[in-house]
N, C-alpha and C positions, 0 to 999 in steps of 0.2 A: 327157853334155850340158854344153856351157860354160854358166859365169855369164848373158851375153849371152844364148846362146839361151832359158836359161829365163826371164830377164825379159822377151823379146820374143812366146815363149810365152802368157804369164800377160797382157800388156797384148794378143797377140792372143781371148785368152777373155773380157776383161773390157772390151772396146771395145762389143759387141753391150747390153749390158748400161747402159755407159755414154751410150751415143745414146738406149737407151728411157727413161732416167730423164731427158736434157736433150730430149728429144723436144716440142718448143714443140706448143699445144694449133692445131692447124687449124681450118680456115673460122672464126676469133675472130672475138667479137665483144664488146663491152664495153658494161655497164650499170650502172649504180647503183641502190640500192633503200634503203628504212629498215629495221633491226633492231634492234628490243629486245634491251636486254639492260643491268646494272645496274655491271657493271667488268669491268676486264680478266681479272679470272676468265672471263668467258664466250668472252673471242677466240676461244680456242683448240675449246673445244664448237661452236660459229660458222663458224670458218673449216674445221673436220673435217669438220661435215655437208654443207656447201655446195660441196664440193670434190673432185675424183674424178678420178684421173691421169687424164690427157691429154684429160679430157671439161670439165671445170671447173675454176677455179680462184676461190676466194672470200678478200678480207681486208675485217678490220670493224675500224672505229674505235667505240672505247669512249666517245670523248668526246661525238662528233657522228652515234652510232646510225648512219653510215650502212655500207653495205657495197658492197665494186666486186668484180663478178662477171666475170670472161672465159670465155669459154663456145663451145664448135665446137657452132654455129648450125645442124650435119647431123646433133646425134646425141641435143641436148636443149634444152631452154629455158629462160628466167629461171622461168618459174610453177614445172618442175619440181624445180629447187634451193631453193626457194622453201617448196617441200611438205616436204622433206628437213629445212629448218633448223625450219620448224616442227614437226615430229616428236620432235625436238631438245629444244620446252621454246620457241622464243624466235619472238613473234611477230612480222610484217612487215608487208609491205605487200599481200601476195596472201590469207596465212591466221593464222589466230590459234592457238596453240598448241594442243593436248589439256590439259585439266584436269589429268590423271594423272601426266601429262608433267612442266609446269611442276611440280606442286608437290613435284616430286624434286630439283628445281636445289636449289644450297645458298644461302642466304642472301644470299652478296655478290652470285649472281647475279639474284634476285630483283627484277623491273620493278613487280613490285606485290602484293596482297596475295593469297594462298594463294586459289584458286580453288575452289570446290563440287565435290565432282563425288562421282555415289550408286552407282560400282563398276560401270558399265554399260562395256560397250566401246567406245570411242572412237576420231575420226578428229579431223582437223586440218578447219576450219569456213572457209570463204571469207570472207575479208572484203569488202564494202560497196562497193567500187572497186577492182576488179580490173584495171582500165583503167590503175592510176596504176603497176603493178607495171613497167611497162618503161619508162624513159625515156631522156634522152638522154645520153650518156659524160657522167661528172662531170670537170669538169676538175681537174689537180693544182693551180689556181691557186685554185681555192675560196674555202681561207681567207684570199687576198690580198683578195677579192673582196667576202668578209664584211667584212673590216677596214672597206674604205672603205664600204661601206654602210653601215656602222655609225658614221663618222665623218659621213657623211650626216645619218644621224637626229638626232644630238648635235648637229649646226649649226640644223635645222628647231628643234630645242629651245631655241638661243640658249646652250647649256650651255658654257663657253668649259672648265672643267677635264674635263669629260667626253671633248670635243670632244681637247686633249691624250693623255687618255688614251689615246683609241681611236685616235690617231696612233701610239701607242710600239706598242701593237697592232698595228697594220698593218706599225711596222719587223721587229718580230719574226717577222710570217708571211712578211714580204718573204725576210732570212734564210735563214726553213727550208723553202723551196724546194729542190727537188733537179731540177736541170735536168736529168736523165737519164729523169724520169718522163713529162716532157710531151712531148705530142703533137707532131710538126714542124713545122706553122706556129704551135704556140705557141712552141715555141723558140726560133724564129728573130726573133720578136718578141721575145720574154724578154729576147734577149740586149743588142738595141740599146735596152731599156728599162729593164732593171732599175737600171743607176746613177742615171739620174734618177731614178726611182721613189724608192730610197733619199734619194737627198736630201731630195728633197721632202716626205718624209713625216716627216723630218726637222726639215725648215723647219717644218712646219706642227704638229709638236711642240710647235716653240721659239718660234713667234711667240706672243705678248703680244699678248691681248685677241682679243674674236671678231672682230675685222672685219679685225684682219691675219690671223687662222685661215682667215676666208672667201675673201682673198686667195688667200690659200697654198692651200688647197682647188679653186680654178679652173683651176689652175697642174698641180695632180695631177690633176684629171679630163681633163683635155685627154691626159697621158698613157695615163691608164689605159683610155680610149677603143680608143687604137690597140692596148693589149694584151686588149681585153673584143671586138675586132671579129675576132681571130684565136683565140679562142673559143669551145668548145661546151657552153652553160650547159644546165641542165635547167628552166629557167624563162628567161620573156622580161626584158631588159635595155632600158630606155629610157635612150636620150639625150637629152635634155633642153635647153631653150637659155631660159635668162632675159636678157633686153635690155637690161635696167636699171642692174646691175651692172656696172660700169667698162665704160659700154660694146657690154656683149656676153657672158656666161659662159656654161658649158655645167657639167652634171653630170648622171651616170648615176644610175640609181634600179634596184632590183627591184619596186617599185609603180609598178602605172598611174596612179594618182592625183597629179597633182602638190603637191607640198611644196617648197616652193622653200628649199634650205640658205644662200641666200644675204642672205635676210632674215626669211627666220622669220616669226614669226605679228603683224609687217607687212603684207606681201604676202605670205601664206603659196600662195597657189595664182596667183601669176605666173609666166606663163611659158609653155611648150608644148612638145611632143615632137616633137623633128625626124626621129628615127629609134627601131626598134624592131629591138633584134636577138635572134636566135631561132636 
């Protein structure tokens, strides 16, 4: 047998092999959930349990406890990997760990203090709202989304260095975006938005004193509108429209309650919701 034939060989044996492991997970479906857990120690305990070839796939952020599940919607569900990572040791949003469990994790992964438990045999206990376990695709744009609402809050506060900081924040989640992860109408938004976005956040870094921050704040919500309407948040988004300000301004919010960032606790509740998006 030539050279050739036996590599043609060997790649015909190991093609059958190669499709089961790149074998994408069918009927997907994508959810986000919250998971304790205390550092990156735990990812890996985390993403093993919650994970099961071609039925689930789980990855959990250490920072922000959450976890995004992909999941063939014909063969299991969010509650059932849910059971699994509590089994695990790490509680969530559907069940609360076993006693037994937990207090075998080691240290770094530890969410809180050593649990009771009097050597009985245990399960994994339902938590309180079981309703909240499924919700809606997180998007990869999240922490762009956190940024500005948080550069929100710091204007309602009248905080003009806070107000800064949580602008260099927002360049940086702008940044570490990876355009491959999002969804295609966020994409296609993304793409005709992200350089303004960067300036602007930019601008509103660099402007001196809050009321050219407040400027420059009117200026990025007006953008970040068209990129929060191509959007699938896991909570509702208000648009927002204060009159008074140059005019006419608009800013988004994740609270109902209005706080207007454009004059603080002046008029702290001027203003009104022109739209709610969901």
């Amino acid at each position: 047998m030539t050279t050739i034939q036996k590599c043609l060989l060997v790649l015909l044996i190991c093609l059958p092999a190669i499709s089961i492991v790149a074998a994408p997970i069918k009927n997907a479906v994508t959810t986000t959930m919250t998971i304790q857990g205390n550092s990156a120690d735990c990812k890996k305990m985390i993403e093993t349990a919650g994970s099961e070839k071609q039925v689930s796939l789980l990855s959990w952020d250490p920072q922000t406890k959450q976890g995004r599940l992909t999941y063939n919607s014909k063969v299991t569900t969010p509650d059932a990997v849910l059971k699994r990572v509590a089994l695990a040791g790490f509680d969530n949003d559907a069940y609360n760990a076993p006693a037994s469990v937990y207090n075998t994790l080691s240290k770094t992964c530890r969410y809180r203090v050593a649990l009771p438990f009097a050597g009985q045999k245990e399960t994994v206990t339902k938590q309180s709202h079981p309703a909240q376990t499924i919700v809606a695709p997180a998007s990869r744009l999240e922490p762009v989304y956190k940024a500005y609402f948080a550069i929100g809050d710091a204007l309602v506060a009248s905080d003009a260095k806070a107000t800064a900081a949580k602008a260099a924040e927002l360049g940086k989640a702008i940044d570490a975006v990876k355009m491959n992860e999002l969804e295609p109408k966020e994409h296609g938004v993304w793409m005709s938005t992200m350089n303004t976005l960067n300036k602007e956040a930019a601008a509103l870094k660099a402007a001196s004193g809050i009321e050219k921050q407040r400027t420059a704040f009117a200026a990025l919500s007006n953008t970040m509108y068209q990129l929060m309407k191509a959007s699938k948040a896991s909570y509702k988004i208000y648009y927002n429209e204060c009159p008074m300000f140059n005019g006419g301004a608009h800013w988004l919010s994740n609270k109902e309650t209005i706080s207007n960032p454009f004059y603080g606790a002046k008029m702290l509740s001027c203003g009104s919701t022109k739209a709610v998006i969901e």
